[in-house]
Chimera marker file (.cmm) of the C-alpha trace (Angstrom):
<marker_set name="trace">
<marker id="1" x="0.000" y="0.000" z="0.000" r="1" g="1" b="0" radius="0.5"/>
<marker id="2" x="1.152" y="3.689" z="-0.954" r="1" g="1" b="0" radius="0.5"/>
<marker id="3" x="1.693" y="5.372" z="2.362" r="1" g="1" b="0" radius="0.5"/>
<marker id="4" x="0.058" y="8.530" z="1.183" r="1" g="1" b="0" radius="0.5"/>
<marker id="5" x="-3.366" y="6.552" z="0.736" r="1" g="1" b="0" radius="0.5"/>
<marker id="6" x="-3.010" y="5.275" z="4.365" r="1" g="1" b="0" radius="0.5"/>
<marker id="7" x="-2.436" y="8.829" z="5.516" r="1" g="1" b="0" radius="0.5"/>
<marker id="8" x="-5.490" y="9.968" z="3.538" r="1" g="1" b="0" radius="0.5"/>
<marker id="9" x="-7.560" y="7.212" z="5.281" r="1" g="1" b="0" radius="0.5"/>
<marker id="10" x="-8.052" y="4.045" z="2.909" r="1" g="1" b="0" radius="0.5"/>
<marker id="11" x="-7.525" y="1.092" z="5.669" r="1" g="1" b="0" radius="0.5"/>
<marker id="12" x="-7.770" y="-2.583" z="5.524" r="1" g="1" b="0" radius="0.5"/>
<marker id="13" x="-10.394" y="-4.138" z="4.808" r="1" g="1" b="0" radius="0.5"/>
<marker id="14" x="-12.302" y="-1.542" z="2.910" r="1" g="1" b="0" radius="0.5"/>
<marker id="15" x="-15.223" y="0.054" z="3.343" r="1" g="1" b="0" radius="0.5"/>
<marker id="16" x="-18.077" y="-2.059" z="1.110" r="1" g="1" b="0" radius="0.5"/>
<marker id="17" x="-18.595" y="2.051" z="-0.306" r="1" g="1" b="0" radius="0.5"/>
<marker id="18" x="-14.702" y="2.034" z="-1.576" r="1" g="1" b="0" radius="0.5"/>
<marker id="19" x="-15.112" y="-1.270" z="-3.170" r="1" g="1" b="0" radius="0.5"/>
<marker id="20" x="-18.320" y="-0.665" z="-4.674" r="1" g="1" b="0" radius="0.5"/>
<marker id="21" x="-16.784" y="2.729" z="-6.327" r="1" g="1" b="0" radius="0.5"/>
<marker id="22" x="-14.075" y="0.696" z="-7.481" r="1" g="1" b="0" radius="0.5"/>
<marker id="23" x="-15.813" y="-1.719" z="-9.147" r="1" g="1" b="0" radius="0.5"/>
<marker id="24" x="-18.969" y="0.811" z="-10.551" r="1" g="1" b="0" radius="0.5"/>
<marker id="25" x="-16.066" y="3.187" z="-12.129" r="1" g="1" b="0" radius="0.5"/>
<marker id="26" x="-14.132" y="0.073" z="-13.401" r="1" g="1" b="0" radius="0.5"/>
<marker id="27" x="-10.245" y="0.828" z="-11.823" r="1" g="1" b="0" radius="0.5"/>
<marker id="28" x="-8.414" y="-0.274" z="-9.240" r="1" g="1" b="0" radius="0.5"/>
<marker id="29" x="-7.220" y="1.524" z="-6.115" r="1" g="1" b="0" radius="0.5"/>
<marker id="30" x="-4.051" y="1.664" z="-7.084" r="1" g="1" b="0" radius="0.5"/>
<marker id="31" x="-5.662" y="4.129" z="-9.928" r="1" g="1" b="0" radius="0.5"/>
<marker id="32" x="-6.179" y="6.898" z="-7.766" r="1" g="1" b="0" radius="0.5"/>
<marker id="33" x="-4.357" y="9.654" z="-6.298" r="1" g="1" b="0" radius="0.5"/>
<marker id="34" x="-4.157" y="10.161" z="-2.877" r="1" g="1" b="0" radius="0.5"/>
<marker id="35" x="-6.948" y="13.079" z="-3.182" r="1" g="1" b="0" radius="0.5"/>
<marker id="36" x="-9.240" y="10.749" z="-4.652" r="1" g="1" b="0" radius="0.5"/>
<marker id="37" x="-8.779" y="8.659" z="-1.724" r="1" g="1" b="0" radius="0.5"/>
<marker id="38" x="-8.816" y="11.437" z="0.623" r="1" g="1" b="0" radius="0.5"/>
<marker id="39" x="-11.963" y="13.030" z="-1.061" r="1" g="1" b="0" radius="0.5"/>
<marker id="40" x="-13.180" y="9.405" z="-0.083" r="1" g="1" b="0" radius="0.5"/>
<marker id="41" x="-12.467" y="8.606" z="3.045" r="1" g="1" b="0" radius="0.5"/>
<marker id="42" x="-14.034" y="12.033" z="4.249" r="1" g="1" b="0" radius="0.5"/>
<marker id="43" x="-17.079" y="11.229" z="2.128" r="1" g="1" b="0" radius="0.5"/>
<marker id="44" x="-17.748" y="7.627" z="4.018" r="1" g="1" b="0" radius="0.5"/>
<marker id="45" x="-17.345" y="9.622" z="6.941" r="1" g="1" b="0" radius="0.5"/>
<marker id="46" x="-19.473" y="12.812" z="6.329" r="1" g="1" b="0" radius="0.5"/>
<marker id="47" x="-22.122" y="10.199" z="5.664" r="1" g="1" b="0" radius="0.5"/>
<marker id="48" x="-21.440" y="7.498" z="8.878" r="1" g="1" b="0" radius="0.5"/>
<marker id="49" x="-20.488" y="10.362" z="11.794" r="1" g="1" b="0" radius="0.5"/>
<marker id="50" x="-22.335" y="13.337" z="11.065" r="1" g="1" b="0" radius="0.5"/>
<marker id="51" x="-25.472" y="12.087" z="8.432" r="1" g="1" b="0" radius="0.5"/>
<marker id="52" x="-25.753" y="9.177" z="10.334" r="1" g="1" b="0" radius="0.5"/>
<marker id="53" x="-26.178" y="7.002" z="7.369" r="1" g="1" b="0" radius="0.5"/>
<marker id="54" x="-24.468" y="4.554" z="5.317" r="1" g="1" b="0" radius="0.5"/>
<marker id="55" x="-22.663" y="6.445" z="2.554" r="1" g="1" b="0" radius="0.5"/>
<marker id="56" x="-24.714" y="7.277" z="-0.133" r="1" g="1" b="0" radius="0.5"/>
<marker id="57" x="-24.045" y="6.619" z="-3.388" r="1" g="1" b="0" radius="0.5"/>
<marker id="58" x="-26.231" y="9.153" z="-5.660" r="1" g="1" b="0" radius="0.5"/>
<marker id="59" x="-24.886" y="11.919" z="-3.327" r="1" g="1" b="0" radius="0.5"/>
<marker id="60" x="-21.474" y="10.884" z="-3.930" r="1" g="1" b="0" radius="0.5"/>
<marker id="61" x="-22.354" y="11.127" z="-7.610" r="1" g="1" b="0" radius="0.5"/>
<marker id="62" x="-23.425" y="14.641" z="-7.540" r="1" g="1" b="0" radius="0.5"/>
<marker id="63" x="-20.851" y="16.087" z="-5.848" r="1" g="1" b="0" radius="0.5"/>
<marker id="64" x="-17.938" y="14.440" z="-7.556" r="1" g="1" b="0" radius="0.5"/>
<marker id="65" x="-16.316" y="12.750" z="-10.940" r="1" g="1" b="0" radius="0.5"/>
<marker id="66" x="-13.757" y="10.724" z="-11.377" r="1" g="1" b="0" radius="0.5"/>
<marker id="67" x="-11.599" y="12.280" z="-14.529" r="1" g="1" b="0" radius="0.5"/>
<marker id="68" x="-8.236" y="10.611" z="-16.080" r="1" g="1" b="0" radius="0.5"/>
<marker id="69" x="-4.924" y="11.778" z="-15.064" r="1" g="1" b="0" radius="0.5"/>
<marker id="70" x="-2.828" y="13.516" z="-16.584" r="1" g="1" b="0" radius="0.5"/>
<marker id="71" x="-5.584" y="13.369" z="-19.422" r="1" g="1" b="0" radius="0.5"/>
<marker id="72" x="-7.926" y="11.230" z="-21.326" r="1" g="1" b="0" radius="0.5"/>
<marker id="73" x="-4.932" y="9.947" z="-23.975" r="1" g="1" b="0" radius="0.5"/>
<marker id="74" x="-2.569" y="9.330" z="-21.252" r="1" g="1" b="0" radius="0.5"/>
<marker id="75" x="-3.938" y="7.792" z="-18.333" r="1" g="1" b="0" radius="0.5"/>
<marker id="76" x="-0.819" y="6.751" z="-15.884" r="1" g="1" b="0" radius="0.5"/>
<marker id="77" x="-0.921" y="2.909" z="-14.773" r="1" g="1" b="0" radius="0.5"/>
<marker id="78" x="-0.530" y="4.561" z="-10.905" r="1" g="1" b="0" radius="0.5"/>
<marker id="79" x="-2.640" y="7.451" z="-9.909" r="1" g="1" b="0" radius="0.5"/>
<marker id="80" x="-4.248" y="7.429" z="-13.606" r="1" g="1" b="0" radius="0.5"/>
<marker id="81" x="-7.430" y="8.473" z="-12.014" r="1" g="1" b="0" radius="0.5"/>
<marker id="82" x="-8.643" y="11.274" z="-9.866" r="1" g="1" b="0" radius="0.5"/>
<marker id="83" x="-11.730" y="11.599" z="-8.077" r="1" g="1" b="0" radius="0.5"/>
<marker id="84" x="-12.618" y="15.708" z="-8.446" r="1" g="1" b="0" radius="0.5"/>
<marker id="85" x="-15.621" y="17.709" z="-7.208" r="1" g="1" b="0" radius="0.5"/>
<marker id="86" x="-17.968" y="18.529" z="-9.721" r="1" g="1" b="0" radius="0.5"/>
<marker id="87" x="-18.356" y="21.947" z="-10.524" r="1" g="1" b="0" radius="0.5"/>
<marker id="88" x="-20.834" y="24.460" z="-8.466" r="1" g="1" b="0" radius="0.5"/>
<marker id="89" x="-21.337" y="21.748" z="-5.670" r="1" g="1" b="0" radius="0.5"/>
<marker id="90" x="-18.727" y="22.994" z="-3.448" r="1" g="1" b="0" radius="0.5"/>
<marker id="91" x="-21.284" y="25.269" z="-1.447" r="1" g="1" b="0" radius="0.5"/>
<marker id="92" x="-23.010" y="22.143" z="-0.425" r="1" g="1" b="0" radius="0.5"/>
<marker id="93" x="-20.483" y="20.705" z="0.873" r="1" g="1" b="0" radius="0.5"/>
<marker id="94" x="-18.122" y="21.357" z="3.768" r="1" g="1" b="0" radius="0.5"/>
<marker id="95" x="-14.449" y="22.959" z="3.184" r="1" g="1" b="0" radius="0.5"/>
<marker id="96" x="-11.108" y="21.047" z="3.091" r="1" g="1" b="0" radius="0.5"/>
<marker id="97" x="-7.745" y="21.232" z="1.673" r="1" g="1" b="0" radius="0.5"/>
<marker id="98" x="-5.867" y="18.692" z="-0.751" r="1" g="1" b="0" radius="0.5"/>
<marker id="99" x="-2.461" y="18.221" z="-1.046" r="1" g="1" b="0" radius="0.5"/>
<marker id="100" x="-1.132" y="19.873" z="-4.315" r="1" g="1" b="0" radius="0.5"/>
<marker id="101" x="1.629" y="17.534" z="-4.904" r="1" g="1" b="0" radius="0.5"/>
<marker id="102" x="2.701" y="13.785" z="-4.511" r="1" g="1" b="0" radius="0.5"/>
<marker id="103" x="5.437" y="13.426" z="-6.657" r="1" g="1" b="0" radius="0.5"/>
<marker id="104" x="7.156" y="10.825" z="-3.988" r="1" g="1" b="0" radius="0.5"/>
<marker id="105" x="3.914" y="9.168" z="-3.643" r="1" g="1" b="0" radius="0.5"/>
<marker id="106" x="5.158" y="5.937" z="-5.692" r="1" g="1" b="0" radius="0.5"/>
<marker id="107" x="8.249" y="5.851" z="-3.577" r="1" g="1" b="0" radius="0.5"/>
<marker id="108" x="6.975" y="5.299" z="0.134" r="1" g="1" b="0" radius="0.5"/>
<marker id="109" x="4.874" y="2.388" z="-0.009" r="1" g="1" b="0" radius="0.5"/>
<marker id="110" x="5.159" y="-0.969" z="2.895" r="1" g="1" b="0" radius="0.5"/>
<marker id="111" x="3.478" y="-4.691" z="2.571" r="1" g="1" b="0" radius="0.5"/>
<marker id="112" x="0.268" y="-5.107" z="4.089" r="1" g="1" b="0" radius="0.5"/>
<marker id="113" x="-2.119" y="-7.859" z="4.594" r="1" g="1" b="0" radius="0.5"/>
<marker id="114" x="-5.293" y="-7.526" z="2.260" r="1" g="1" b="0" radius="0.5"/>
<marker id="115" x="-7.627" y="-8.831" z="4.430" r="1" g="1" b="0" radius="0.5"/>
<marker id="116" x="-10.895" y="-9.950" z="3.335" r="1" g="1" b="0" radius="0.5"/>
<marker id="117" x="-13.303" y="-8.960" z="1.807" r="1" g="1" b="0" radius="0.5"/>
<marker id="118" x="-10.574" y="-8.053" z="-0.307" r="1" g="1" b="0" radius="0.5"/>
<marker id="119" x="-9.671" y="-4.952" z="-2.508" r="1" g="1" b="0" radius="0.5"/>
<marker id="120" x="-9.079" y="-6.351" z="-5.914" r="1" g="1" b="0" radius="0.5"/>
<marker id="121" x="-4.887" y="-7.046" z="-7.201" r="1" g="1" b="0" radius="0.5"/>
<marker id="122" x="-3.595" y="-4.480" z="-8.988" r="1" g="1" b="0" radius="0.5"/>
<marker id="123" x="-3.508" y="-5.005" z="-12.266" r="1" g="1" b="0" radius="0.5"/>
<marker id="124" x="-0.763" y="-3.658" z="-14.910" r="1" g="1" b="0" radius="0.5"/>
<marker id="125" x="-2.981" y="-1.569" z="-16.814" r="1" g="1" b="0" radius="0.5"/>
<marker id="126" x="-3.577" y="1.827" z="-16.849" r="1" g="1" b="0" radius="0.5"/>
<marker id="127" x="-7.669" y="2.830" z="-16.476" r="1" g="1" b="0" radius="0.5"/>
<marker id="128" x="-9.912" y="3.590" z="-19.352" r="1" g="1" b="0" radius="0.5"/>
<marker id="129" x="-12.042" y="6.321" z="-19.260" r="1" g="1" b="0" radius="0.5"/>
<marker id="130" x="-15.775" y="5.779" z="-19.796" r="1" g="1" b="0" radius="0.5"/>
<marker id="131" x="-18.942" y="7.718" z="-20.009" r="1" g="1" b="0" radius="0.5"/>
<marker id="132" x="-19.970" y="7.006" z="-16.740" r="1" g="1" b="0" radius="0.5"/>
<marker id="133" x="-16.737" y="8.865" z="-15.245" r="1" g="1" b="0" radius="0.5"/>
<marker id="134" x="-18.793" y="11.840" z="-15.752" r="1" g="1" b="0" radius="0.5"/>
<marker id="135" x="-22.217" y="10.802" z="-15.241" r="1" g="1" b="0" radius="0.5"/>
<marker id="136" x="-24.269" y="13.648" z="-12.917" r="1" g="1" b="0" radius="0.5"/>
<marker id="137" x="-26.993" y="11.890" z="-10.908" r="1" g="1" b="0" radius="0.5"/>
<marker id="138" x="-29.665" y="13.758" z="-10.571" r="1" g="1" b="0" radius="0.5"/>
<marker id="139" x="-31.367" y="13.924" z="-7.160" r="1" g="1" b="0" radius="0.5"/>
<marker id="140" x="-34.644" y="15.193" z="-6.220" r="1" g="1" b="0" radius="0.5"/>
<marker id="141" x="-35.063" y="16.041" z="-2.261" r="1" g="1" b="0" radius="0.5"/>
<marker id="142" x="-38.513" y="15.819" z="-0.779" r="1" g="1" b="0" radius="0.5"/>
<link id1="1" id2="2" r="1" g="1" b="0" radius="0.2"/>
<link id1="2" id2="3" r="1" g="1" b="0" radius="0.2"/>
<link id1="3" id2="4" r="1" g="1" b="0" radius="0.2"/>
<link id1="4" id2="5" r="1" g="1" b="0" radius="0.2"/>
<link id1="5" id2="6" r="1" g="1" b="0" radius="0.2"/>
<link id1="6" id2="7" r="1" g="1" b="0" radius="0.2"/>
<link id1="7" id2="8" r="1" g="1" b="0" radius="0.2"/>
<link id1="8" id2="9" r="1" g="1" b="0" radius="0.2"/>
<link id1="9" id2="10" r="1" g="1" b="0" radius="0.2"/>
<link id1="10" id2="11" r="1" g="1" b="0" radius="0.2"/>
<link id1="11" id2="12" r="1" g="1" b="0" radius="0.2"/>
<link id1="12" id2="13" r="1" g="1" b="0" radius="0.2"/>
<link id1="13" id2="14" r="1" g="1" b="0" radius="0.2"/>
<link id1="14" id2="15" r="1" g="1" b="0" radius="0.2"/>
<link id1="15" id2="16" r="1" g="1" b="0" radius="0.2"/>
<link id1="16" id2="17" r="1" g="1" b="0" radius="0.2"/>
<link id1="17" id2="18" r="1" g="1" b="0" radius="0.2"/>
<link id1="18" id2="19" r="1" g="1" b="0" radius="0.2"/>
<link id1="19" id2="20" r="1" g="1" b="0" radius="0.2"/>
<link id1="20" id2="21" r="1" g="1" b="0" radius="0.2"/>
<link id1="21" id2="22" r="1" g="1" b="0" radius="0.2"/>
<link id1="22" id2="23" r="1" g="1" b="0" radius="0.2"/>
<link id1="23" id2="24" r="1" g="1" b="0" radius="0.2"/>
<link id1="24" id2="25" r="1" g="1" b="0" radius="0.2"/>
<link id1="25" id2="26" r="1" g="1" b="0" radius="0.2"/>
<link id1="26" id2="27" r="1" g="1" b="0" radius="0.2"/>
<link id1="27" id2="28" r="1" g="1" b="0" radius="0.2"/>
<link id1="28" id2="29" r="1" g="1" b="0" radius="0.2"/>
<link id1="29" id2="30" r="1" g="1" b="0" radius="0.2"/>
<link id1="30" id2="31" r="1" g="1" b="0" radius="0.2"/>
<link id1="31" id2="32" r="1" g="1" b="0" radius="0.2"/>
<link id1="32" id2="33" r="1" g="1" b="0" radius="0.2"/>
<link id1="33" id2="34" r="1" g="1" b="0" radius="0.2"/>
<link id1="34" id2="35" r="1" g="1" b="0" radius="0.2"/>
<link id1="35" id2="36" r="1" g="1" b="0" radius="0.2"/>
<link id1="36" id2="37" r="1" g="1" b="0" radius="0.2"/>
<link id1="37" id2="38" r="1" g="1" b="0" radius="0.2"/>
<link id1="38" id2="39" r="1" g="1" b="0" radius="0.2"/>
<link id1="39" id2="40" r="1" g="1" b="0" radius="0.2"/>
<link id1="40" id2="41" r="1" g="1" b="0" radius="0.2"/>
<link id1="41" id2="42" r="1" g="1" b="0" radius="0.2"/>
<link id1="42" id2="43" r="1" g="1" b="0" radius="0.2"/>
<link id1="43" id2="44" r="1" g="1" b="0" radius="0.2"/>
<link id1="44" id2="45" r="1" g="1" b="0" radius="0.2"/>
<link id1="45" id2="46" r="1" g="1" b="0" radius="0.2"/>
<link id1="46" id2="47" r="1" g="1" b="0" radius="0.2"/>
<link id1="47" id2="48" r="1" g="1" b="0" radius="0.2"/>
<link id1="48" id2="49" r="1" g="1" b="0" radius="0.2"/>
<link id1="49" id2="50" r="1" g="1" b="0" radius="0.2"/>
<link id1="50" id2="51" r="1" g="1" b="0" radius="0.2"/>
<link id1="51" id2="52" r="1" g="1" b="0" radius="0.2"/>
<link id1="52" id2="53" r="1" g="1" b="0" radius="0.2"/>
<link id1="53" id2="54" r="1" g="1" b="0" radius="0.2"/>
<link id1="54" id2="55" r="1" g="1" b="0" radius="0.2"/>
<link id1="55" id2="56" r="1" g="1" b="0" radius="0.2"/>
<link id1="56" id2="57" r="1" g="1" b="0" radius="0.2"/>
<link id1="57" id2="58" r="1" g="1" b="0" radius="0.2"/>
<link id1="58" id2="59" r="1" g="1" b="0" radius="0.2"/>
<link id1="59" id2="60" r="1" g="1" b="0" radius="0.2"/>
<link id1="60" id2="61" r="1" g="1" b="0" radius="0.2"/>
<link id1="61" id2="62" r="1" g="1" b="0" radius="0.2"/>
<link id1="62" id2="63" r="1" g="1" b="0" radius="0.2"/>
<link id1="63" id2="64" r="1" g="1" b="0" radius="0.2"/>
<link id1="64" id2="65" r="1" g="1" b="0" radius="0.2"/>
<link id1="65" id2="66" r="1" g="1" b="0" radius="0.2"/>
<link id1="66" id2="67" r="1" g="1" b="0" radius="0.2"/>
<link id1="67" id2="68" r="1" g="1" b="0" radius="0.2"/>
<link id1="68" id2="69" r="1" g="1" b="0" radius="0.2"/>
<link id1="69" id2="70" r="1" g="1" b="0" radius="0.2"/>
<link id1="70" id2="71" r="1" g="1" b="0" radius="0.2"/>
<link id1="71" id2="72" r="1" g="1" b="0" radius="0.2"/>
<link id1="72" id2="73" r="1" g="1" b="0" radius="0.2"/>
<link id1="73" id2="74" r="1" g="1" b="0" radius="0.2"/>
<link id1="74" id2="75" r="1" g="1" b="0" radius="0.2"/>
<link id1="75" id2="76" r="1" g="1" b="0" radius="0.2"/>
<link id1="76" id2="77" r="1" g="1" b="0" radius="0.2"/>
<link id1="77" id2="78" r="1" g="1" b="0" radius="0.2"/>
<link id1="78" id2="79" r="1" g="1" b="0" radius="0.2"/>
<link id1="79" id2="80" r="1" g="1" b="0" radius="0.2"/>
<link id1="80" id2="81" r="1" g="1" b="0" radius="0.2"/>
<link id1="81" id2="82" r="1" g="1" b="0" radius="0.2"/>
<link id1="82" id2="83" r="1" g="1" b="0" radius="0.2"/>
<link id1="83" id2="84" r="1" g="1" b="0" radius="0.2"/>
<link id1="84" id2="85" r="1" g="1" b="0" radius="0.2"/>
<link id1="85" id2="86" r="1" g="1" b="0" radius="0.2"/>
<link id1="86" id2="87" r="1" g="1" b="0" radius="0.2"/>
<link id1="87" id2="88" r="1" g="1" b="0" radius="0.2"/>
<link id1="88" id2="89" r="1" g="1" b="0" radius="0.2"/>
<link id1="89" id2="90" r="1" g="1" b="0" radius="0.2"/>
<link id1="90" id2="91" r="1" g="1" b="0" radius="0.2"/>
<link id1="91" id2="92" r="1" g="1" b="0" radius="0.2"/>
<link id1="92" id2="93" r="1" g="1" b="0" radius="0.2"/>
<link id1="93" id2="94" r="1" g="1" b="0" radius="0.2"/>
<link id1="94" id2="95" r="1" g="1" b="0" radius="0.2"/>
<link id1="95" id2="96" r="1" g="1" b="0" radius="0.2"/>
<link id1="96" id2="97" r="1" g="1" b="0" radius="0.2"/>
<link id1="97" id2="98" r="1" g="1" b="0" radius="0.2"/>
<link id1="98" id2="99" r="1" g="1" b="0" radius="0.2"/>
<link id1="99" id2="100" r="1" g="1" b="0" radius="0.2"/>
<link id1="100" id2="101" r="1" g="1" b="0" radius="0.2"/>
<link id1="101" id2="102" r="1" g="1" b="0" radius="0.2"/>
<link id1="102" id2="103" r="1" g="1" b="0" radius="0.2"/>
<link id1="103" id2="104" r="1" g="1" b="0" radius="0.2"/>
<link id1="104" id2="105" r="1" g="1" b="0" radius="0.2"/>
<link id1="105" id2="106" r="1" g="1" b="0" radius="0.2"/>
<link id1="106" id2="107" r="1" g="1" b="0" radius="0.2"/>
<link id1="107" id2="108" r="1" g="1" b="0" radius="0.2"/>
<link id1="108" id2="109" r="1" g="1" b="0" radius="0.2"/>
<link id1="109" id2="110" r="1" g="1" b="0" radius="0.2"/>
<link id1="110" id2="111" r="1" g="1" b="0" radius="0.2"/>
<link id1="111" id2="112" r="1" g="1" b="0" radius="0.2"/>
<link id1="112" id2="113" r="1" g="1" b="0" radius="0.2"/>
<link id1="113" id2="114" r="1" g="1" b="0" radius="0.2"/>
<link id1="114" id2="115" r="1" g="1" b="0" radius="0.2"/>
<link id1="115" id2="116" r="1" g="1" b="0" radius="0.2"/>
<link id1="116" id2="117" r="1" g="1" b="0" radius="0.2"/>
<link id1="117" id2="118" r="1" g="1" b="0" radius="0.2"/>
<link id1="118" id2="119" r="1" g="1" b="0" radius="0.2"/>
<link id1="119" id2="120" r="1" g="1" b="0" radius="0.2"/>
<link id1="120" id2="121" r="1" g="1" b="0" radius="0.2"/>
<link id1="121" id2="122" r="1" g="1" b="0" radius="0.2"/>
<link id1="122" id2="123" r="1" g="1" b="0" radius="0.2"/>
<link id1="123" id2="124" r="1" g="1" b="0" radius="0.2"/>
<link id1="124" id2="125" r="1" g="1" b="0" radius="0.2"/>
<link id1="125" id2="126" r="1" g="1" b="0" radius="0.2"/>
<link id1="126" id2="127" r="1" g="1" b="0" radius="0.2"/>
<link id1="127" id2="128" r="1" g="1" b="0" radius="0.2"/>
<link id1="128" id2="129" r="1" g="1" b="0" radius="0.2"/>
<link id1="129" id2="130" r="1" g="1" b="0" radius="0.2"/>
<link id1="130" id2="131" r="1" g="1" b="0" radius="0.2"/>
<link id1="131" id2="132" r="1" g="1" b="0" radius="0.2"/>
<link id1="132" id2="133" r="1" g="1" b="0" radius="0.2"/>
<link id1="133" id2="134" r="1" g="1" b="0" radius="0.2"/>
<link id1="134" id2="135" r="1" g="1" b="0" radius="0.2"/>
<link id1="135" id2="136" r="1" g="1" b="0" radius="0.2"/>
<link id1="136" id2="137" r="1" g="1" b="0" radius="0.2"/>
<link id1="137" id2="138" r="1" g="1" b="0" radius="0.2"/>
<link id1="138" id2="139" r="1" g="1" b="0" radius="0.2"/>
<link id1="139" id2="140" r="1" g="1" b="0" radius="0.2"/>
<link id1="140" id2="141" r="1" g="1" b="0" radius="0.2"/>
<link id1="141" id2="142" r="1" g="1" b="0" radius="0.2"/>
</marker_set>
């Protein structure tokens, strides 16, 4: 595991949420940056401490995307994806900061158990960008 995505909150076993993303946007965590995983880990928790509900999945959809990195005809094998708000959305939402560089992030990494249920193995491809990346849910609020 990168140590940056440990210090952004991703722990082992992950969150049914984190998988679920995983598998809905088609990439592996290995993927993302460590602001994607940051964005959610904070997410899950929003949701589980101060909602008081399982994490939601359209409302993750509205406020954020997932968008190739660097860009849609070079996707890196490692951090090829970010997870980004979505325009306009950020007034709903509470304020953070992100880190604005992790150029070492490939560097500090340490062995840990996967235990189960079981992020999936990295693979040796980078991810490929699909329609549903950018998808915006639409939610109606009684």
């Amino acid at each position: 595991m990168f140590a940056r995505f440990a210090e952004r909150g991703l722990a082992l076993p992950a969150s049914d949420f984190f998988r679920d993303l995983l598998d809905y946007y088609k990439i592996k965590h290995v993927h993302l940056n460590p602001n994607g995983i940051f964005h959610t880990s904070l997410f899950v928790h929003f949701c589980e401490a101060f909602l008081g509900i399982h994490p939601h999945w359209a409302l993750f959809r509205k406020l954020f995307r997932v968008k190739p990195h660097p860009d849609l005809k070079n996707p890196q094998l490692v951090c090829g994806a970010g997870i980004q708000m979505r325009e306009k959305v950020s007034e709903l939402y509470f304020d953070y900061q992100l880190t604005e560089h992790n150029q070492d992030l490939k560097y500090k990494w340490f062995y840990i158990h996967n235990h189960p249920p079981q992020l999936p193995k990295p693979s040796t491809y980078a991810p490929v960008d699909h329609a549903l990346w950018k998808n915006l849910v639409i939610c109606y609020y009684i």
